[in-house]
N, C-alpha and C positions, 0 to 999 in steps of 0.2 A: 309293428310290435305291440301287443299289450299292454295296457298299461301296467304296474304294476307299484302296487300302496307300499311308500315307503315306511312306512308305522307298523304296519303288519304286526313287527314282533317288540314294537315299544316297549320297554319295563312297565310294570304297574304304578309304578308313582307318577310317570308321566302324562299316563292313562289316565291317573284319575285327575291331576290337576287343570289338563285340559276339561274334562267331563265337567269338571267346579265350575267350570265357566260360560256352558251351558244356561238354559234360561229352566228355573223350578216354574212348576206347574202345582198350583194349589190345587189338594187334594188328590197330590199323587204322589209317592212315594220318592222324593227324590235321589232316592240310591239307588233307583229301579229306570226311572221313566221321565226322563225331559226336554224340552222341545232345543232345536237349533235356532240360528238367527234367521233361518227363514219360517221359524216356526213350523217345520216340518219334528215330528218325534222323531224321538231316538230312544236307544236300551241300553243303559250301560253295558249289560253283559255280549253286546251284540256288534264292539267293537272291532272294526276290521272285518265285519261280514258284508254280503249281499243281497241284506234279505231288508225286509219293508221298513225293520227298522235299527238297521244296520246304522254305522256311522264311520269317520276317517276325523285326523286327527289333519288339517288346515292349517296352512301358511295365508295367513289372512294377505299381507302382502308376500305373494310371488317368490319365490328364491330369483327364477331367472328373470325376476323382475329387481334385485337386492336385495330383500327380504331373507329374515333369519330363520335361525332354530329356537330364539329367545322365546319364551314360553309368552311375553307379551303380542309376538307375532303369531302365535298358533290357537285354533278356535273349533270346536267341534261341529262337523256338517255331517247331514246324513250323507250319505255314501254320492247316492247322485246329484245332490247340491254338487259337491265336491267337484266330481269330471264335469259337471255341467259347466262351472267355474274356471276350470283349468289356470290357464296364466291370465285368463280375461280381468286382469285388473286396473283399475275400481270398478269398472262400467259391465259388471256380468251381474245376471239375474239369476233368480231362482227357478225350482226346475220343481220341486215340493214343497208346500206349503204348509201342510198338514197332513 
């Protein structure tokens, strides 16, 4: 079966406060354009796509690992950080860098 992005159709506030958390990049616009924790970019407006700089709204720890919905457990990856990740937690790498 497909995966399929539970976020997809997130509210906007959630959207953005994950986004918040995000790392800014000097000299860019940071309501446009910031890097994830693998320091791969992202687009805010490009949330929930598949494209270069697409991104997914992260369960840092795992749900089916215990991990929550708490906004402290969610983190913004680009899209294939994200599946790259899947439940591999802690011990999962990155997949883009930049």
């Amino acid at each position: 079966m497909a995966y399929q992005y539970p976020y997809r159709q997130a509210g906007v506030p959630l959207v953005q406060q994950v986004w918040e958390k995000a790392t800014i990049v000097a000299g860019y616009d940071p309501n446009i354009w910031r890097k994830d924790t693998c320091g791969a970019w992202i687009n805010r407006d490009s949330h929930g796509t598949e494209t270069q700089y697409g991104w997914e709204i992260d369960h840092i720890k795992p749900k089916a690992q215990g991990g929550t919905d708490d906004l402290a457990n969610l983190q913004p990856l680009q899209w294939e950080n994200n599946r790259h990740k899947a439940d591999d937690w802690p011990n999962w790498t990155c997949k883009n860098t930049a």
